[in-house]
C-alpha positions in Angstrom: 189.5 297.2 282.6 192.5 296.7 280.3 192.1 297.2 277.2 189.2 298.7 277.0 189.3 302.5 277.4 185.9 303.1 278.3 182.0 302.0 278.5 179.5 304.1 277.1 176.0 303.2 279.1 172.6 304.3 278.4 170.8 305.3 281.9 167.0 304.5 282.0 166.7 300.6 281.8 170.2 300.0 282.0 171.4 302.2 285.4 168.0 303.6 286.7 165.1 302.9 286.0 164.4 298.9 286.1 162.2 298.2 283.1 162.4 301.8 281.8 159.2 302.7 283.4 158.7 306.6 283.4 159.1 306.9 279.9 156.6 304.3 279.2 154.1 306.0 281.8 154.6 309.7 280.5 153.9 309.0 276.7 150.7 307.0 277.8 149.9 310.0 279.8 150.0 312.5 277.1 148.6 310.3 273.8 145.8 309.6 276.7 145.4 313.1 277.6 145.0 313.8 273.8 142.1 311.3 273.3 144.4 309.0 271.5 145.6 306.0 273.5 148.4 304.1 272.6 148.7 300.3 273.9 152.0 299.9 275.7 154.0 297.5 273.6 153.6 300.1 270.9 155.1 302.9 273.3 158.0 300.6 273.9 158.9 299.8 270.0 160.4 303.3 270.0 162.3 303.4 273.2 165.8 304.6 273.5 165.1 307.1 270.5 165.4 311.0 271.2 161.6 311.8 273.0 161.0 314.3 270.2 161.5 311.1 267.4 160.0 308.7 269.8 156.9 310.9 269.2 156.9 311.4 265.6 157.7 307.4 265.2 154.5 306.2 267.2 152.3 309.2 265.5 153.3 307.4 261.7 152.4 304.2 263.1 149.1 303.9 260.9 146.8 302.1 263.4 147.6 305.9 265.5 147.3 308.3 262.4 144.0 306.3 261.7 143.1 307.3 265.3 143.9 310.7 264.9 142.5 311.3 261.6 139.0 310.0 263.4 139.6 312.1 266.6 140.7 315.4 264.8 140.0 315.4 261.0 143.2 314.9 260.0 146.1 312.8 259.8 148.9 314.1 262.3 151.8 316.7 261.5 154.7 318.2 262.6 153.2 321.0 265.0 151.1 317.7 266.8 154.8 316.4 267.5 155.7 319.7 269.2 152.6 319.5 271.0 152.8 316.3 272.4 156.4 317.0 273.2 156.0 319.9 274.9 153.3 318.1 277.2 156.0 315.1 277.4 158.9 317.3 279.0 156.8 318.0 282.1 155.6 315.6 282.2 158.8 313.3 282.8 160.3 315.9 285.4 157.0 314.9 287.7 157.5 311.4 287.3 161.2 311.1 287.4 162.1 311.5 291.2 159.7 308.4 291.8 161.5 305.8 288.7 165.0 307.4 289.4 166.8 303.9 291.7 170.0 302.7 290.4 169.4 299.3 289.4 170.8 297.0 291.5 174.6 296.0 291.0 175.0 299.6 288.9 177.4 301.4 291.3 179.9 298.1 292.4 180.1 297.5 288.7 181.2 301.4 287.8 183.7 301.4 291.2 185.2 298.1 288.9 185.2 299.7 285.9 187.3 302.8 287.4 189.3 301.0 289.4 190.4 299.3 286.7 191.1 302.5 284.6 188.0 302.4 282.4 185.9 305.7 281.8 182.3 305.8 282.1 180.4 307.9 279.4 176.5 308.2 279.4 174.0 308.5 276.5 170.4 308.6 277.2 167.4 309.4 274.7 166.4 311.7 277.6 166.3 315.8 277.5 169.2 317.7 278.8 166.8 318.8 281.7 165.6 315.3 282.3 169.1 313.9 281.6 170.5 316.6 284.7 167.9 316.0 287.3 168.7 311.6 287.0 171.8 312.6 287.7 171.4 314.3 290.7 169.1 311.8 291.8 171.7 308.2 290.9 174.8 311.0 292.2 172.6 310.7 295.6 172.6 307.0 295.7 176.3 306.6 294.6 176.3 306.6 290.6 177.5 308.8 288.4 179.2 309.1 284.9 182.5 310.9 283.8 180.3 312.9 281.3 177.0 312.3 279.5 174.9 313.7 277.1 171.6 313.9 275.8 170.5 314.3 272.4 170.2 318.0 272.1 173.8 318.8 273.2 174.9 317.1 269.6 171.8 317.9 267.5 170.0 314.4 267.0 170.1 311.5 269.2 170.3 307.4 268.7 170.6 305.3 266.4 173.1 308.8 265.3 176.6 308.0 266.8 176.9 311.9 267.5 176.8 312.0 271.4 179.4 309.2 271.1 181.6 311.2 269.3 181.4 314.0 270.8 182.1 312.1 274.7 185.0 310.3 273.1 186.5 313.8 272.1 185.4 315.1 275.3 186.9 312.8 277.4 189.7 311.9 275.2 188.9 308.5 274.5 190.5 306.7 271.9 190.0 304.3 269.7 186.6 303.6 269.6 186.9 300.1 268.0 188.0 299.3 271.8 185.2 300.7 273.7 181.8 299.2 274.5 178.5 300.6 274.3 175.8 298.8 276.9 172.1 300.0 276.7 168.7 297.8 276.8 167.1 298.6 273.5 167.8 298.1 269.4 168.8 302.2 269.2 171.4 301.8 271.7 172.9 298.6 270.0 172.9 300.7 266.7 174.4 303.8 268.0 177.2 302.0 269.5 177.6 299.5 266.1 177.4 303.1 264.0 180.3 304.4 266.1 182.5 301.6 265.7 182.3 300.0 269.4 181.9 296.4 270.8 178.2 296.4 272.0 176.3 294.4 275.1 172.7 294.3 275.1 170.8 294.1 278.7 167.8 292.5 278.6 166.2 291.4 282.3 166.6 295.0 283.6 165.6 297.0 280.3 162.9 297.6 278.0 162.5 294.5 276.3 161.1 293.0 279.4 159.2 296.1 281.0 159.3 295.0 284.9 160.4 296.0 287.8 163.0 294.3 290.0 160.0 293.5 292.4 158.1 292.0 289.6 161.0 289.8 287.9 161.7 288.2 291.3 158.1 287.4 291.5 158.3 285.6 288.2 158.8 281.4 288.2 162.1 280.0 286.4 160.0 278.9 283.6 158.6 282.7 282.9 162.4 284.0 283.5 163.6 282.1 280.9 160.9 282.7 278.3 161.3 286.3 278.5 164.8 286.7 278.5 165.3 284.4 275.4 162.9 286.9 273.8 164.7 290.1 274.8 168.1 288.4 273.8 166.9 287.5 270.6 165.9 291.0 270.0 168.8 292.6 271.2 170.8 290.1 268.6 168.9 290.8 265.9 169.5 294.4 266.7 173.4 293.6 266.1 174.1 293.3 269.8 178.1 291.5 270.5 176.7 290.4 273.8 173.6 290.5 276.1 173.9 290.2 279.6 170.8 290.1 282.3 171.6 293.6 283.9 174.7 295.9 284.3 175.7 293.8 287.2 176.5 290.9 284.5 178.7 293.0 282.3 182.1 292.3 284.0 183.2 288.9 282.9 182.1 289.9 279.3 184.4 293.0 279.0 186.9 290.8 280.3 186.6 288.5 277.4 186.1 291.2 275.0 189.4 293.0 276.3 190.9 289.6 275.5 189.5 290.0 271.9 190.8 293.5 271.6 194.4 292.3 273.0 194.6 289.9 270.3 193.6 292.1 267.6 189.9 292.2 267.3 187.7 294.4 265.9 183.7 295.1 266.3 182.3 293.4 263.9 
């Protein structure tokens, strides 16, 4: 793509995953399993964060510390977080093989983007052991990034431009102001605004709208548009350049932002 040195994409929701499901399902597995349910749009207000924050956020929330406080006597703290994370890791590697398909249009549109000279960076609130085994499993169905990273390898994940940084050094891309970040939730629109990059928000295949492609196609025209005018109107309100349907719908929006860059444009 000229003009534009790379994309930075987030995986779950965005390449794999349609509707970010195995998160959703793992941290409703282990608030269950600790006698603490936590409805699902709750689960999802937090998604795209590092699993560890994603945690901590939805144990402040104080309808679940009220919860908590009745179920074990007091309020939660730090050592619960590490408890429920250390039952969350596990958790995800069982579930992962079986939410791990490349959303549909993923792999055409990264042949594009390299074809055309453009890198592909990944960023993922995902583990580094979670973060390795989705990419064995998109490598097997014919995706894969030039590098990614998860939030551990750069000490604290989104809305933290750190594992940006760190792939742009990596990979020697340069300038930032002329890359694009593309992920389906408000953290990955403000990690790519915080480092300095165009942004595209995806909202049919992501988080906002929480189905799978089996389930959107099910939907009538009239249910279609209702939810994607709510998912675009939170990924704008996030800060988001663009929104776009799914990664298959990306390419004639880089193409207008490489025009912007071309004549001089900055993120904004």
């Amino acid at each position: 793509m000229p003009n534009i040195p790379a994309v930075f994409l987030d995986w779950a929701g965005t390449v794999v995953d349609h509707g970010s499901l195995a998160p959703v399902k793992a941290l409703e597995d282990i608030f269950a399993e600790a006698g603490v349910p936590v409805a699902r749009p709750l689960v999802r207000r937090y998604m795209g964060l590092a699993k560890k924050d994603h945690i901590r956020n939805i144990l402040e929330e104080p309808e679940i510390a009220a919860k908590w406080l009745a179920r074990y006597g007091a309020t939660p703290e730090e050592n619960d977080v590490a408890r429920l994370y250390a039952r969350f890791e596990p958790q995800m590697m069982e579930l992962l093989a079986g939410y791990a398909e490349v959303i549909s249009g993923a792999v055409q549109t990264a042949e594009a983007l390299r074809a055309g000279g453009t890198k592909i960076a990944g960023t993922t609130g995902y583990t580094r052991a979670m973060l390795d085994q989705l990419e064995q499993l998109a490598g097997a169905q014919g995706y894969r990034t030039d590098k990614s990273l998860a939030p551990e390898d750069v000490g604290a994940g989104r809305p933290y431009p750190w594992m940006c940084f760190r792939l742009a050094i990596d990979l020697r891309i340069y300038p930032l102001s002329a890359c694009v970040k593309i992920g389906d939730t408000a953290s990955d629109i403000e990690e790519g605004r915080n480092a300095g990059m165009w942004t595209i928000g995806l909202t049919r295949s992501g988080n906002s709208i929480g189905l799978t492609e089996i389930e959107w196609a099910a939907l009538d025209s009239e249910a279609k548009s209702l939810l994607i005018s709510a998912a675009n109107a939170e990924l704008q309100a996030a800060g988001a350049h663009y929104t776009a349907e799914s990664v298959a719908h990306i390419l004639p929006i880089l193409d207008e932002i490489a025009g912007r860059i071309a004549a001089g444009e900055l993120p904004r």
